[in-house]
C-alpha positions as CSV (number, residue, x, y, z in Angstrom):
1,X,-170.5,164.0,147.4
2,X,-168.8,164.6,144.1
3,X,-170.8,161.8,142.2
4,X,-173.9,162.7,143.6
5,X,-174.2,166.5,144.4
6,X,-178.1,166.2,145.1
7,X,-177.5,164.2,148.4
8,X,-175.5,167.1,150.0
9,X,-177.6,170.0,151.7
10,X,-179.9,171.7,149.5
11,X,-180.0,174.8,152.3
12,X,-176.1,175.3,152.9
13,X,-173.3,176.5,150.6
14,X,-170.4,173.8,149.9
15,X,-167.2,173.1,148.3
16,X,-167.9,169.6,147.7
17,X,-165.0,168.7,145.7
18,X,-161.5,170.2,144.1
19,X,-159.0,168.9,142.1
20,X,-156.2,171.3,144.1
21,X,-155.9,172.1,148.0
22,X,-158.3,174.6,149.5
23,X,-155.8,176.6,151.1
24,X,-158.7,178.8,152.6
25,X,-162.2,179.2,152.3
26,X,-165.0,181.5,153.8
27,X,-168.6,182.2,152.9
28,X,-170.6,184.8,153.4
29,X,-171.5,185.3,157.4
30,X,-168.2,184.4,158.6
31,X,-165.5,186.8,155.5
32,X,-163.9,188.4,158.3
33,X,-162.8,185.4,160.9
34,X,-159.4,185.6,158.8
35,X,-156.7,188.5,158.7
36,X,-155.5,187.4,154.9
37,X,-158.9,188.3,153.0
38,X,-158.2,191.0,150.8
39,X,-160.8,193.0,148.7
40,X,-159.2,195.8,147.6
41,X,-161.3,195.5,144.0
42,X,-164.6,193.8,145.4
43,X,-167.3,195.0,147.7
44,X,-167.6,192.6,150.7
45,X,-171.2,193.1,151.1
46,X,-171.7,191.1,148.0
47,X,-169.6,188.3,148.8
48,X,-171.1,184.7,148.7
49,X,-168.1,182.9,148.4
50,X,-164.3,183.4,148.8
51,X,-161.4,180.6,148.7
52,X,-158.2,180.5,147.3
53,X,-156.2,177.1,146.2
54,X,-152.6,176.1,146.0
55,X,-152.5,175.3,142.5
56,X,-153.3,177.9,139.7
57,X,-155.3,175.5,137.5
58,X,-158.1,172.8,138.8
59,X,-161.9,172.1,138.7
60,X,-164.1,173.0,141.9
61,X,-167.6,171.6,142.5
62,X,-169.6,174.0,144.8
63,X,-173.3,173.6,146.1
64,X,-175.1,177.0,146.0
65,X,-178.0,177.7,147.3
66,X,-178.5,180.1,144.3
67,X,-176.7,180.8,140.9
68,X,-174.1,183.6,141.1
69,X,-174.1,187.0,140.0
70,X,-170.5,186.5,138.8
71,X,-167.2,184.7,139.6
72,X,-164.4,186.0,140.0
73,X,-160.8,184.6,139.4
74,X,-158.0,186.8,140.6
75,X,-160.3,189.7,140.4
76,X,-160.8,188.7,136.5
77,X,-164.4,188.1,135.6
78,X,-165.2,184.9,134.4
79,X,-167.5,184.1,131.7
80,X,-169.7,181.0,131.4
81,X,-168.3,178.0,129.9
82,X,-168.9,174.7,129.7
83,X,-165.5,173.6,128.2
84,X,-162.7,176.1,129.3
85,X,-161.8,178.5,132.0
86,X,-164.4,179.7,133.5
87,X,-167.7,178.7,135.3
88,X,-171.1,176.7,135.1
89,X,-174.4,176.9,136.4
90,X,-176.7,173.2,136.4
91,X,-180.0,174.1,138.4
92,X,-180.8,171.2,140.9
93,X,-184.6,170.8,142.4
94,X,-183.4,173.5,145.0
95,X,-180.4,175.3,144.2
96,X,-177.8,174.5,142.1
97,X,-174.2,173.2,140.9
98,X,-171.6,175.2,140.1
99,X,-168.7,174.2,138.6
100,X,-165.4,176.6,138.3
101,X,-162.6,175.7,136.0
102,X,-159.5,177.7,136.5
103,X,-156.5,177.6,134.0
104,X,-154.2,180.6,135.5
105,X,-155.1,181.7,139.0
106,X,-156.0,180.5,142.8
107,X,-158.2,183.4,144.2
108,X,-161.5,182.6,143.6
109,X,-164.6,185.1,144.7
110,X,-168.5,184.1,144.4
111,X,-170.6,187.5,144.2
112,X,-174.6,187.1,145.2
């Protein structure tokens, strides 16, 4: 699914790849089916996305079925960027790609 984003499901959110181990992940609909979720600086209601990795830096490929409002990295906002840390948006025929590069940090939060 990495090589060829457009054949996974334009209708369903996805981590579809990651250079690190996805030590926990949970999208919107399902943010409470774990005890460790934490969002003491974050509004749950506007939670798309939350997953946190074993390493602090790496490259994750999600599917969305819309872009973001913002990402967060350890409760820092990230900025868009196509080169450093930070995130990027490629719209798709229905949806989109996003792509978050992290240099310093494994908590990652996708607001609506």
């Amino acid at each position: 699914m990495d090589a060829m984003p457009s054949l996974t499901s334009p209708d369903e959110d996805h981590i579809i790849s990651c250079t690190s181990v996805i030590q926990q992940a949970d999208y919107e609909g399902f943010l409470k089916k774990f005890i460790h979720l934490n969002f003491e600086r974050v509004d749950s209601s506007n939670v798309k996305l939350i997953y946190r990795t074993f390493d602090p830096a790496g490259i994750e490929k999600i599917r969305l079925r819309q872009k973001p409002s913002s990402v967060l990295l350890d409760y820092r906002l990230l900025r868009e960027s196509k080169s450093d840390e930070g995130y990027e948006w490629t719209n798709m025929h229905e949806g989109g790609l996003l792509v978050v590069r992290r240099a310093n940090g494994t908590k990652v939060i996708v607001l609506k």
